[in-house]
N, C-alpha and C positions, 0 to 999 in steps of 0.2 A: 443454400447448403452446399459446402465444397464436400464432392466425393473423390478420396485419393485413388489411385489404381497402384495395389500389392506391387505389379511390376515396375513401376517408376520409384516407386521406395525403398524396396531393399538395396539396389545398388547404392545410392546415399548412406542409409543404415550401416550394410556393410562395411564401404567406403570411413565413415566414422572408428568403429567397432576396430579395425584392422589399423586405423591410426594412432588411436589411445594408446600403446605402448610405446609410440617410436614419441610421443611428444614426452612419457612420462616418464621415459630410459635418459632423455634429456636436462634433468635435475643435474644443477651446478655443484661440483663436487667442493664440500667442505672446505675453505683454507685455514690454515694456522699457521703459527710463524713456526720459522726450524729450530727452534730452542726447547727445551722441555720444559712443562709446566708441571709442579709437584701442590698437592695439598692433602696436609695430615687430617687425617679421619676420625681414629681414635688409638689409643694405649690400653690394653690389656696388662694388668701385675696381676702374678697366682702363684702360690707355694708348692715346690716342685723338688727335686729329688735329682743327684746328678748320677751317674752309672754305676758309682760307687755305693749308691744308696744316702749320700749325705746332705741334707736340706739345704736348699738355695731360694732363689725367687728366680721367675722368669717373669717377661715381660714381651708384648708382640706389639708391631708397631704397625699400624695399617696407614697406608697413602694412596691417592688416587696421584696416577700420572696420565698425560697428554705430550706425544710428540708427532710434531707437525710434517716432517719427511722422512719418517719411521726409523730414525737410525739409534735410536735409543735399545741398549745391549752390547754385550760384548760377548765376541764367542770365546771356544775354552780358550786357555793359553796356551801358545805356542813355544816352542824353544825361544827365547832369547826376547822374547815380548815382555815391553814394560808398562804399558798400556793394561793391568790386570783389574784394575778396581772403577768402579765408576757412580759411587754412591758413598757418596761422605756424611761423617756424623761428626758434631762438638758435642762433649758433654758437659752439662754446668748441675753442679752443686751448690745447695742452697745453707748457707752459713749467715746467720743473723741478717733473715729476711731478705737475702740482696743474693743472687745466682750467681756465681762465677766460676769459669771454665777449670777443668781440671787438668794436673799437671798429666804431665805424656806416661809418669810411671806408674800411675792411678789404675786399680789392678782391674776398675770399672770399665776403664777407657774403651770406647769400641773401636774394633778392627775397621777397615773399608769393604765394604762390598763388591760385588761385581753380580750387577742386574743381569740377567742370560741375554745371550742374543735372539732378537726378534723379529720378523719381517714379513711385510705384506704384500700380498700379491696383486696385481691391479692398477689404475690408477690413484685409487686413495692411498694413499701410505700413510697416513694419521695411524698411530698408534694410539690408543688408551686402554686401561683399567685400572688395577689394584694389585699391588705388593706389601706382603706380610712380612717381616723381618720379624724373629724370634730373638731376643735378649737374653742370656744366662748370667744371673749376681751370687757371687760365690763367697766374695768379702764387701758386705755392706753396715750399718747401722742401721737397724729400727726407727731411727727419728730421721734418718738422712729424706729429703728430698732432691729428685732429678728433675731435672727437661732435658728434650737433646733439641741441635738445630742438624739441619740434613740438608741436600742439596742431591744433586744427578746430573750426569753430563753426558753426553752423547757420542757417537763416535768421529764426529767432527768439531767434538771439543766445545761445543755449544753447554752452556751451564744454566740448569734450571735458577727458578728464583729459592732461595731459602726460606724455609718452613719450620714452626718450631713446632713440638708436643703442647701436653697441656703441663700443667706440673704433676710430678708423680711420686706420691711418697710412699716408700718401703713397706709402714705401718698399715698402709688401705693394701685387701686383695679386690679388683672388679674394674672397673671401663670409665676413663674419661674420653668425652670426644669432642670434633671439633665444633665450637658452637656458633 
């Protein structure tokens, strides 16, 4: 029968105890490439009302995004900055089964964006989560359907991959998402 002696063990013990964080602080930090990764989630359409009180539809667009040396945002704009938008939309309209993009004077047509600027403190600089964009349809048809394709770019000019919606038509209020 081995008997231990308290004294010759706890230094060991110790020894252990006081280590466990310096091996577990040593976790290899994340990589991802410098580009943004975007993927659509899901479309919200719901009957909504604009300031004037006169019926439109809205519609909310959820995306998960990932960027790899955080530089994904853009702060406000400054005087003379042309660099203001950094989230692009096509829209396509669906006309005897087949999608196709609408013209630029399409009163649907979306604006560009400009995702806020964000930034992380630390070594990790991976950004991710989720952005809602809100849609306001002031002149549509009842039987029209939408998709959009979307994209994001960074402030090094790096361009996510393109992502589309699900199809969305006017007639349905409620949630498709990505499946």
């Amino acid at each position: 029968m081995t008997v231990f002696n308290m004294k010759s063990i706890t230094p060991v013990i110790f020894t252990i105890l006081v280590s466990l964080p310096f091996f577990s602080g040593c976790e290899k930090i994340r990589q991802l490439p410098p580009e943004p990764v975007i993927e659509f989630r899901q479309f919200t359409m719901y009957d909504t009302v604009d300031i004037l009180g006169n019926p439109a539809k809205a519609g909310i667009l959820k995306f998960y995004f990932e960027d790899g040396d955080g530089d994904l945002g853009l702060k406000e704009p400054g005087e003379g900055e042309t660099d203001t938008t950094n989230l692009f939309f096509t829209l396509y309209t669906k006309e005897d089964g087949i999608f196709t993009q609408v013209d630029e004077s399409d009163p649907n047509e979306p604006s560009d964006y400009r995702i806020p600027y964000m930034d992380r403190e630390g070594q990790n600089k991976i950004l991710q989560g989720t952005i809602e964009i809100t849609f306001l349809y002031f002149f549509y048809d009842i039987t029209d359907t939408i998709k959009y394709d979307f994209f994001a770019r960074d402030r090094a000019g790096n361009e996510s991959n393109i992502d589309s919606t699900c199809e969305i038509p006017f007639s349905l209020n409620g949630i498709c998402v990505n499946e």
